[in-house]
C-alpha positions as CSV (number, residue, x, y, z in Angstrom):
1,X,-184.5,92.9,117.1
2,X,-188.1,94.1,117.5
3,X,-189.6,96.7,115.2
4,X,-190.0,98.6,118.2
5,X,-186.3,98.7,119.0
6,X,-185.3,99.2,116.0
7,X,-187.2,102.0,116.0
8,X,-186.4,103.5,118.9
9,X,-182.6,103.3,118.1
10,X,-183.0,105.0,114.7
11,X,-185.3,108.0,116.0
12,X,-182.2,109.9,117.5
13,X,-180.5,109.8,114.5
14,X,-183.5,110.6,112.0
15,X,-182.1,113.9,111.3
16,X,-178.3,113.5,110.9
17,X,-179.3,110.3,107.9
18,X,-181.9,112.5,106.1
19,X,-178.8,115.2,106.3
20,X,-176.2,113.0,105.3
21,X,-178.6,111.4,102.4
22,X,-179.5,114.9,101.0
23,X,-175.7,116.4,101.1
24,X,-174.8,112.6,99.0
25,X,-177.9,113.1,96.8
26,X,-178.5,117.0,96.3
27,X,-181.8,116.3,95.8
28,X,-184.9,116.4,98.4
29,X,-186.6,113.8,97.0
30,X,-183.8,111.8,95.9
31,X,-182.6,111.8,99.6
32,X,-185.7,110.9,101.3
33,X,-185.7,107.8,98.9
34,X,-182.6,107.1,100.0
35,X,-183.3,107.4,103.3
36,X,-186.2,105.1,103.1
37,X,-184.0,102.5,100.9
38,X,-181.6,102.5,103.6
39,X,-184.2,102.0,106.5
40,X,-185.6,99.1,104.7
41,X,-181.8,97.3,104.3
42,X,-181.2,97.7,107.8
43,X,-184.4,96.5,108.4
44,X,-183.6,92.8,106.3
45,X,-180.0,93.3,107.9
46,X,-180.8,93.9,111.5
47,X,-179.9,90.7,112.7
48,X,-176.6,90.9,111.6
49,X,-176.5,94.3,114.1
50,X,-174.3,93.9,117.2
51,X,-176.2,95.5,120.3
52,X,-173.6,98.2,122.2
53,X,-172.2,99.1,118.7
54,X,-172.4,102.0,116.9
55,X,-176.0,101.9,115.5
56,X,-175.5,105.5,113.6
57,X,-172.3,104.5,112.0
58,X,-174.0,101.1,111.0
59,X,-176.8,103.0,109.0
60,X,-174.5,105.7,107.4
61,X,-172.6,102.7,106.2
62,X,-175.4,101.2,104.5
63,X,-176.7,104.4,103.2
64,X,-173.2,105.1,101.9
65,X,-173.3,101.9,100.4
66,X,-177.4,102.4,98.7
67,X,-175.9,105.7,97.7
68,X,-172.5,104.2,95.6
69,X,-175.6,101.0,94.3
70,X,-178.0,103.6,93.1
71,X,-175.1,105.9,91.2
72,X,-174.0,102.9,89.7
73,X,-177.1,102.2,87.7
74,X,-178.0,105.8,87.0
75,X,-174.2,106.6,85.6
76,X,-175.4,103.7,83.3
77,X,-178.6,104.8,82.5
78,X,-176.7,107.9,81.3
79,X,-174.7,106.2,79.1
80,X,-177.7,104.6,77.6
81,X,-179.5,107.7,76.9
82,X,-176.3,109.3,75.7
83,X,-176.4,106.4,73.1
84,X,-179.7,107.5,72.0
85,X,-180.0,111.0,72.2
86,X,-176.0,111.9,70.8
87,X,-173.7,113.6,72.8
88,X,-174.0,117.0,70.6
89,X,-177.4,117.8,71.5
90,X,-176.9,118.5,74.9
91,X,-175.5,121.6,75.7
92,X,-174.2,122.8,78.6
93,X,-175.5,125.9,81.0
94,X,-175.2,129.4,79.6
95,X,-175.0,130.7,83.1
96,X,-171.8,131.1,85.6
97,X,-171.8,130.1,89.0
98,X,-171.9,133.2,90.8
99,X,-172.4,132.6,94.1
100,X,-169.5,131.2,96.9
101,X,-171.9,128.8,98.0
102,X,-171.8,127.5,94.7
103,X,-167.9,127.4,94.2
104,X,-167.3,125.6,97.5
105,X,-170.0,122.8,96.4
106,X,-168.3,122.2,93.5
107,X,-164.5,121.7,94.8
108,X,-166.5,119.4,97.3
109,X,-167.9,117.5,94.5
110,X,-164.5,117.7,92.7
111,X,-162.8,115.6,95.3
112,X,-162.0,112.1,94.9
113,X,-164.9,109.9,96.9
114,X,-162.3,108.8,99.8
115,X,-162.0,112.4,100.7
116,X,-165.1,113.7,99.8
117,X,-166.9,111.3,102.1
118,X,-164.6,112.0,105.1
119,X,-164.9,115.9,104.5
120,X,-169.4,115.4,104.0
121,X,-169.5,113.5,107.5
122,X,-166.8,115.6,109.0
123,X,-169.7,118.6,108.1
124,X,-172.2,116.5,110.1
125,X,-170.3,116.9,113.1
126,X,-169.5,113.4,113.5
127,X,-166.2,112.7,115.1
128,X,-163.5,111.5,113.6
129,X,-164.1,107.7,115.4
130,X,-167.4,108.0,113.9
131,X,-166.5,109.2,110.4
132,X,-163.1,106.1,110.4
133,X,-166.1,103.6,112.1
134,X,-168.7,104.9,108.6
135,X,-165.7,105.1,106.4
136,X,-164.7,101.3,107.1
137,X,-160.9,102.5,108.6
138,X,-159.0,103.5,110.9
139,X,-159.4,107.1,113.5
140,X,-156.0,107.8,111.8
141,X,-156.6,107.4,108.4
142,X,-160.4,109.5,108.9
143,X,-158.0,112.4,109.7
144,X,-155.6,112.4,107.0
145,X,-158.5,112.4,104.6
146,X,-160.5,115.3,106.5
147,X,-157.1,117.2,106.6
148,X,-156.7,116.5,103.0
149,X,-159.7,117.3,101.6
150,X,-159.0,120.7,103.3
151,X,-156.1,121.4,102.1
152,X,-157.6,120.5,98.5
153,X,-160.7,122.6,98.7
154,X,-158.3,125.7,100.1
155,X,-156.5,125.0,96.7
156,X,-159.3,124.6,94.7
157,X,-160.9,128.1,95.7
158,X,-157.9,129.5,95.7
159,X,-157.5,128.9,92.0
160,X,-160.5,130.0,91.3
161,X,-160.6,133.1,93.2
162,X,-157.1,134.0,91.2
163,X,-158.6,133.9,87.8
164,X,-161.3,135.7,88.9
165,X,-159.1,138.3,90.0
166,X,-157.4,138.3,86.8
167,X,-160.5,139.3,85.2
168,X,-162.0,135.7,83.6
169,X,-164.9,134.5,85.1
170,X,-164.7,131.5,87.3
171,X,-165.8,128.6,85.7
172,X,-167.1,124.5,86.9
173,X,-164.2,123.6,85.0
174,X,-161.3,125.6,86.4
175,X,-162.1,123.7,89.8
176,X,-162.0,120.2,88.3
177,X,-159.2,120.5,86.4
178,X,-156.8,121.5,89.4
């Protein structure tokens, strides 16, 4: 594949991977290193691309896949530092989430990976053949995990919208512990 094809089947989808890469990364910068860390793979991979395949799901694939390679090393990196600094001198934030925005974020984050992915691409507007074709299974399968996750976010905000009723404040850890 020519740099010039590979270029012009990765401009139509420029926007949906720097999308996809800042919802995995929450982070501006974070995701346009991703992005470029992704480019550069498929680049060294691109003769193992099939031409009439799916060329977006092949890229979200590998950027899924950077994404899980780069969290792996900084979740150790954490541990490191967590070594050296001792675990009591970090404290967490005095401040509540306040904001809905906020809440839904963190059931999303909450979710187990399987269903968190499907849920992120589903948000994307990908359909479900291109979320199963991404997620490495089957159309099937891509539904029952967006259809889950939905069910688990509605419960998780539900939960914490009741003990905000009840008069505690709504708290990060009320979400993860459903």
């Amino acid at each position: 594949m020519t740099r010039d094809r590979f270029t012009e089947l990765y401009r139509p989808f420029a926007r949906v991977l720097a999308g996809y890469a800042r919802n995995l990364t929450h982070n501006r910068a974070d995701a346009e290193d991703l992005v470029q860390g992704t480019l550069l793979k498929a680049w060294a991979a691109r003769a193992r691309f099939v031409e009439g395949t799916n060329f977006r799901a092949w890229l979200c694939t590998i950027m899924r896949h950077e994404f899980m390679d780069r969290e792996r090393v900084r979740r150790d990196r954490v541990h490191i530092m967590r070594g050296y600094i001792g675990a009591g001198s970090v404290q967490p934030p005095a401040q509540e989430p306040a904001l809905e925005y906020k809440r839904l974020i963190a059931a999303i984050r909450s979710l187990k990976p399987r269903f968190r992915q499907a849920i992120e691409l589903q948000l994307y507007e990908l359909s479900y053949r291109d979320c199963a074709d991404i997620l490495g299974c089957a159309e099937g399968t891509a539904k029952s995990r967006v259809s889950r996750a939905r069910a688990a976010l509605a419960a998780k905000i539900d939960s914490a919208t009741r003990h905000q009723r009840k008069g505690k404040p709504w708290r990060v850890q009320d979400v993860n512990a459903n």
